[in-house]
Backbone bond lengths (Angstrom), bond angles and torsions (degrees), N, CA, C in turn:
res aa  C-N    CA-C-N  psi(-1)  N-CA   C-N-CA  omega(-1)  CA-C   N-CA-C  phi
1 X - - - 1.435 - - 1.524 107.89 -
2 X 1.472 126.81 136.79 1.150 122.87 179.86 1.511 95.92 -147.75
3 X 1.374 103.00 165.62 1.662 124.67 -140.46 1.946 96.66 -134.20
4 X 1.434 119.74 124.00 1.732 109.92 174.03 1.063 106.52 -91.34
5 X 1.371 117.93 148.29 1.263 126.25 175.19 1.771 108.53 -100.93
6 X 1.152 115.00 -163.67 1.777 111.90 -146.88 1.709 75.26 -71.57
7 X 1.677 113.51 -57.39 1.127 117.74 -164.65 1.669 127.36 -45.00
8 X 1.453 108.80 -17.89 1.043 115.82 -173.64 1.730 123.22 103.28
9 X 1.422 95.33 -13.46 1.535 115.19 172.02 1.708 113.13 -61.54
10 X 1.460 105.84 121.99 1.694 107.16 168.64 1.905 113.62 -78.28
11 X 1.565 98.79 123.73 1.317 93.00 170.04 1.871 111.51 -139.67
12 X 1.170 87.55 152.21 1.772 89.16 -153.33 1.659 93.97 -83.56
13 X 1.166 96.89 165.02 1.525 129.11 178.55 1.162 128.31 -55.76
14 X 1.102 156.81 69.66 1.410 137.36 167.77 1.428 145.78 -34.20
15 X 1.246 121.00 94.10 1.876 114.13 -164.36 1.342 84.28 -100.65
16 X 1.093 150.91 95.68 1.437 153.96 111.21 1.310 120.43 -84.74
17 X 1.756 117.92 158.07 1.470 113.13 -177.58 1.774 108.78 -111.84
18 X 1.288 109.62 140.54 1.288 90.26 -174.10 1.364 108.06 -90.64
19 X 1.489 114.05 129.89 1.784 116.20 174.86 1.159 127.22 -91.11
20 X 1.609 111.31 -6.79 1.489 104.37 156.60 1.433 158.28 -33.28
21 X 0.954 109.37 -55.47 1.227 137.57 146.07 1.828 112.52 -20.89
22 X 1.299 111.09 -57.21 1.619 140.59 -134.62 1.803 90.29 -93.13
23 X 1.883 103.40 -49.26 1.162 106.25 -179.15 1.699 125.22 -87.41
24 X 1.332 119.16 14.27 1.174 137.67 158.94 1.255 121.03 -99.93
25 X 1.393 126.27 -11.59 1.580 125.33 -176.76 2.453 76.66 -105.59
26 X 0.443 109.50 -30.81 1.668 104.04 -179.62 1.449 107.82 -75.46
27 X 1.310 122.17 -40.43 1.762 125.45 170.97 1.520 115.55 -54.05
28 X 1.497 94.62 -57.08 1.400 104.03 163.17 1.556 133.47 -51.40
29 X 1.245 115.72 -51.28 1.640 114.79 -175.05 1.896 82.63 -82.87
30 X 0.839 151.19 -6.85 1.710 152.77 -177.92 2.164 104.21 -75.73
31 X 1.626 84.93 -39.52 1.433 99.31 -175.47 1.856 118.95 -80.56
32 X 1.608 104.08 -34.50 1.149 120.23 167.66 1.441 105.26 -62.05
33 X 1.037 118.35 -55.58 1.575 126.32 -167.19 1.445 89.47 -25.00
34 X 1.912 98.45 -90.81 1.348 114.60 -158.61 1.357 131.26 -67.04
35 X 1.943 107.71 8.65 1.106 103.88 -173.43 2.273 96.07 -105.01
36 X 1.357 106.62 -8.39 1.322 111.08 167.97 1.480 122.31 -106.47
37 X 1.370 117.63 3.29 1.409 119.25 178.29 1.878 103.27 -65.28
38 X 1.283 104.47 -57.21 1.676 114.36 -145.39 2.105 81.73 -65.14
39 X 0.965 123.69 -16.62 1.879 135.37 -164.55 1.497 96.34 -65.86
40 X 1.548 108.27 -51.24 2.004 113.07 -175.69 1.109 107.36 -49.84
41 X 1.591 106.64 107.50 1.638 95.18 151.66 1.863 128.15 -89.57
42 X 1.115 105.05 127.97 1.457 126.49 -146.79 2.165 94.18 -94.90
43 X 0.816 107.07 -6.73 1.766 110.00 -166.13 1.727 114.95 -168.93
44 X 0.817 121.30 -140.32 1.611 129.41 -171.02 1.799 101.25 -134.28
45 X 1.269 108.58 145.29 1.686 112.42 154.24 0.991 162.07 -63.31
46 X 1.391 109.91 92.78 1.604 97.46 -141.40 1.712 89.32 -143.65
47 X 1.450 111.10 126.44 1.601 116.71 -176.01 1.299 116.02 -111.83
48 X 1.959 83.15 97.19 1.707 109.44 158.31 1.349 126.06 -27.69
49 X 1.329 104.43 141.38 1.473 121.62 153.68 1.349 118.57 -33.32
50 X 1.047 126.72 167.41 1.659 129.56 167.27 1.579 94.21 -110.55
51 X 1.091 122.55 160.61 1.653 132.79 -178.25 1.593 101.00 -174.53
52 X 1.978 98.16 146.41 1.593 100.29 172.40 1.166 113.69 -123.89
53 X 1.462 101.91 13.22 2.184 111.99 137.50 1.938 119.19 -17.72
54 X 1.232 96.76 125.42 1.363 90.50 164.50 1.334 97.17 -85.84
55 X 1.747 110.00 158.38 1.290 114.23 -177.67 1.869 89.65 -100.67
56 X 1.473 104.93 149.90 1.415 143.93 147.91 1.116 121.02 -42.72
57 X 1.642 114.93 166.98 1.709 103.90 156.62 1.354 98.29 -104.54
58 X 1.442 89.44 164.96 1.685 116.95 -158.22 1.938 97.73 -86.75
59 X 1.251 123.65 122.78 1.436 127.11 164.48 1.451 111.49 -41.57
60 X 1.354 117.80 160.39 1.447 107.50 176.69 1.363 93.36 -108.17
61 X 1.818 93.57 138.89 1.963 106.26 164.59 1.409 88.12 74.12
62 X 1.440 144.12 43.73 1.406 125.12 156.87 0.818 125.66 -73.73
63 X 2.145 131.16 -173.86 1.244 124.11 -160.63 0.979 87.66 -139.50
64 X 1.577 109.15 127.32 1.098 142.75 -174.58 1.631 110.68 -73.49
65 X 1.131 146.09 98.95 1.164 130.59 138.18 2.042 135.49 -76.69
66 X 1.129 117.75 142.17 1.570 129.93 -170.55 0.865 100.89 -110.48
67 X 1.666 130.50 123.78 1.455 116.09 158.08 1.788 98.32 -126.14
68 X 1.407 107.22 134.75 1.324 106.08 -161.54 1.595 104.25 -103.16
69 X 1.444 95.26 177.63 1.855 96.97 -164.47 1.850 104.05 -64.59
70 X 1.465 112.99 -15.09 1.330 126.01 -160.57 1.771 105.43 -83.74
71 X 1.777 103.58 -22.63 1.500 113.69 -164.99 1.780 102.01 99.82
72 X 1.449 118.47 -21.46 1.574 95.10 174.85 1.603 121.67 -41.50
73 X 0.993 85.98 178.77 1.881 100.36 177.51 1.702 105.18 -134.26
74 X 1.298 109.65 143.39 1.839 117.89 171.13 1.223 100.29 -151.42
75 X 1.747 97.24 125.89 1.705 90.43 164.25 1.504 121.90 -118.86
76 X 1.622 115.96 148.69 1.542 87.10 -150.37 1.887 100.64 -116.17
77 X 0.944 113.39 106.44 1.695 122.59 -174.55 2.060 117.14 -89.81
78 X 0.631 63.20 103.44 2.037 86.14 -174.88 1.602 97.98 28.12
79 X 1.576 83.15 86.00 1.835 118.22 177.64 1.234 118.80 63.06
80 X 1.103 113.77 -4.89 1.780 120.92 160.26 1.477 143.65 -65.78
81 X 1.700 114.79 72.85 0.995 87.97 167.08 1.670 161.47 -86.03
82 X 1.700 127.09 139.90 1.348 87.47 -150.53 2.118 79.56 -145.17
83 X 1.520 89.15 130.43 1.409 100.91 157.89 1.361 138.25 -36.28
84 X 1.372 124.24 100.43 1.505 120.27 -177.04 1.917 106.29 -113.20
85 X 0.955 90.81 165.64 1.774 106.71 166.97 1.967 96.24 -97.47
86 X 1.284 109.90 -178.24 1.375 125.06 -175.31 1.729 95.56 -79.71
87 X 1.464 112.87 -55.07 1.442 106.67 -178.41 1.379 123.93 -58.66
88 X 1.628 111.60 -25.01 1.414 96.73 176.60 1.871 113.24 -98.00
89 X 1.132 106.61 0.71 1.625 116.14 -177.34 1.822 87.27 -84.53
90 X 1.225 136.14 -29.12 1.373 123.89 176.02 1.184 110.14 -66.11
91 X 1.859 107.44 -57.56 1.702 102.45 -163.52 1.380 99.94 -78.16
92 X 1.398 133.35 4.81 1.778 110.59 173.50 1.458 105.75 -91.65
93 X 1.631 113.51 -11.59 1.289 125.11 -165.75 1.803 104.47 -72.52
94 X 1.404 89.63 -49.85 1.181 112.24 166.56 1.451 140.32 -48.83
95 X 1.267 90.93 -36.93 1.670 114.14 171.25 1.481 107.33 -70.01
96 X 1.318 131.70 -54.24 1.555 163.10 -161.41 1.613 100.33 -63.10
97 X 1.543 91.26 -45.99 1.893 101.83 -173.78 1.773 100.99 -61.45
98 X 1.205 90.34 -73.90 1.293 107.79 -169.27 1.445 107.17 -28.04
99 X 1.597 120.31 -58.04 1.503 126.40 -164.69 1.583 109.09 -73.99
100 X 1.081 119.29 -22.17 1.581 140.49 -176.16 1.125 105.03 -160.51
101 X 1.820 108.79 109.55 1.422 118.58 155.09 1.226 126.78 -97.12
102 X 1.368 121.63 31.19 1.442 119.65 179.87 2.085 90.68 -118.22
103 X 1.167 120.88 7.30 1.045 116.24 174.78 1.354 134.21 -60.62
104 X 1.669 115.73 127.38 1.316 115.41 158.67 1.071 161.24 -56.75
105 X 1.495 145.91 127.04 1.179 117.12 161.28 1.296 118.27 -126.69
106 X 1.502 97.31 160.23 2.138 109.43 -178.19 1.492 87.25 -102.33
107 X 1.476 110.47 156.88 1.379 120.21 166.26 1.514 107.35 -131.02
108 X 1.624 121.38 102.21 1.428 124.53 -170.72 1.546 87.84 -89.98
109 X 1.273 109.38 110.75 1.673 123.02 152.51 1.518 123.84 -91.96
110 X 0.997 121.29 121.53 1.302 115.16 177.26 1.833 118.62 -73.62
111 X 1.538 100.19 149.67 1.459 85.52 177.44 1.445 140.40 -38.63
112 X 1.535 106.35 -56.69 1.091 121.30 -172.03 2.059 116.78 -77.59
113 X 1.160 95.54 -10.13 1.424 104.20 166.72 1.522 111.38 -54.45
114 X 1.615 98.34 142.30 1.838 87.03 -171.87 1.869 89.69 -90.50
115 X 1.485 113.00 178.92 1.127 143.12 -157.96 1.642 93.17 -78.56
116 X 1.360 128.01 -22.56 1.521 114.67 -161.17 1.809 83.70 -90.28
117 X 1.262 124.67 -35.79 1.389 115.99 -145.14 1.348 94.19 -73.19
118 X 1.649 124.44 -33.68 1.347 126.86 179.93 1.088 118.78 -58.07
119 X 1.416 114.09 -55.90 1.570 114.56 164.38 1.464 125.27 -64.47
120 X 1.291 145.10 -4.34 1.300 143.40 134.64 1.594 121.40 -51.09
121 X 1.521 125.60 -37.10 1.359 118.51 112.68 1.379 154.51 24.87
122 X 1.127 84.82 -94.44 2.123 114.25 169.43 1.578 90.24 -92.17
123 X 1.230 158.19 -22.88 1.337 125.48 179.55 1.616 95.98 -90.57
124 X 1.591 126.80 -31.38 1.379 109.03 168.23 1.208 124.11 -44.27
125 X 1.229 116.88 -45.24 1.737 128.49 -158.25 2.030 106.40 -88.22
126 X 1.465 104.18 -22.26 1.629 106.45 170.50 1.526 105.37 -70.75
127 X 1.450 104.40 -56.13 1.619 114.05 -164.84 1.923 96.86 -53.59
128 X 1.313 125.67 -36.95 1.433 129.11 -160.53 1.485 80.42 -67.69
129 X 1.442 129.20 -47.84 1.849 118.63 -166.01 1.753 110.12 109.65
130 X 1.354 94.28 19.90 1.800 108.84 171.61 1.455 114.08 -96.71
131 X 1.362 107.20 104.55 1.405 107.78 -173.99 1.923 115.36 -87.47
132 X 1.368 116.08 -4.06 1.623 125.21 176.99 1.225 94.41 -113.98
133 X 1.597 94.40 89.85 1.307 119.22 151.76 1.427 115.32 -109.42
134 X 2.023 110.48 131.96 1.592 107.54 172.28 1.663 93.77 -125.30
135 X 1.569 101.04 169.23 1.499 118.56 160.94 1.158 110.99 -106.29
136 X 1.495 128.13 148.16 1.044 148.46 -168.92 1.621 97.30 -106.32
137 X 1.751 112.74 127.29 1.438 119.46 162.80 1.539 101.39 -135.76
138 X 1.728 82.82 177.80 1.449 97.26 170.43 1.515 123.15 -122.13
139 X 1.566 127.30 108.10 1.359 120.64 -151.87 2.058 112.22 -56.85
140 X 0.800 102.04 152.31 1.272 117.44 -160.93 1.729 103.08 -78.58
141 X 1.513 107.09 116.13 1.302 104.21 -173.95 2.238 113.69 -60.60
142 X 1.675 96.28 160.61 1.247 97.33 178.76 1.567 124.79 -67.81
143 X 1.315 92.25 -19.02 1.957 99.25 -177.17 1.846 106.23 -80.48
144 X 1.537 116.11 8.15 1.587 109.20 -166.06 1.248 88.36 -88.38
């Protein structure tokens, strides 16, 4: 198909799409992304240890345990976090085993938590019959 111009000159058509447009509304929601990702809070506050552990890979769908500077307990089940006592962090532990025995667990200790409360913890999660147990740190900045 071709088109005259005033001059009388034939000049053909262009069927192209313009993507301009397309790749500025994509830069943009690209820019939102990463400027609201780091904003989600994904868990509770709680300030890790420092460690110069290399980290692992992470299990998929693990179970979160919290042990707070106070001795509480939280366990956190696909983004849930939810307040337990020791007796019920066993029998859900327990429950968890049973249905999946290849199951994980993280144990988020907080810094200031003393060393027994963590390991009350790890003796919940042995006694349940979960043998993938990890600790959760925070790698140790370069300026320490």
């Amino acid at each position: 198909m071709s088109v005259r111009t005033r001059r009388g000159k034939r000049r053909q058509l262009k069927n192209e799409i313009n993507v301009v447009p397309y790749i500025d509304v994509m830069l943009v929601l690209l820019i939102i992304f990463m400027v609201t990702a780091p904003l989600m809070n994904l868990g509770t506050d709680i300030n890790l240890p420092d460690s110069n552990a290399r980290s692992l890979e992470a299990p998929e769908d693990p179970l979160v345990i919290s042990v707070y500077a106070d001795g509480a307990l939280a366990l956190m089940l696909e983004g849930d976090n939810q307040s337990v006592t020791r007796d019920d962090l066993l029998v859900r532990l327990r429950a968890i085993n049973n249905q999946n025995p290849g199951a994980a667990v993280l144990i988020n200790g907080d810094g200031a938590a003393s060393y027994q409360q963590i390991m009350h913890a790890l003796d919940a999660v042995n006694d349940a019959g979960i043998t993938r147990v990890s600790l959760i740190s925070r790698p140790v900045e370069a300026g320490l």
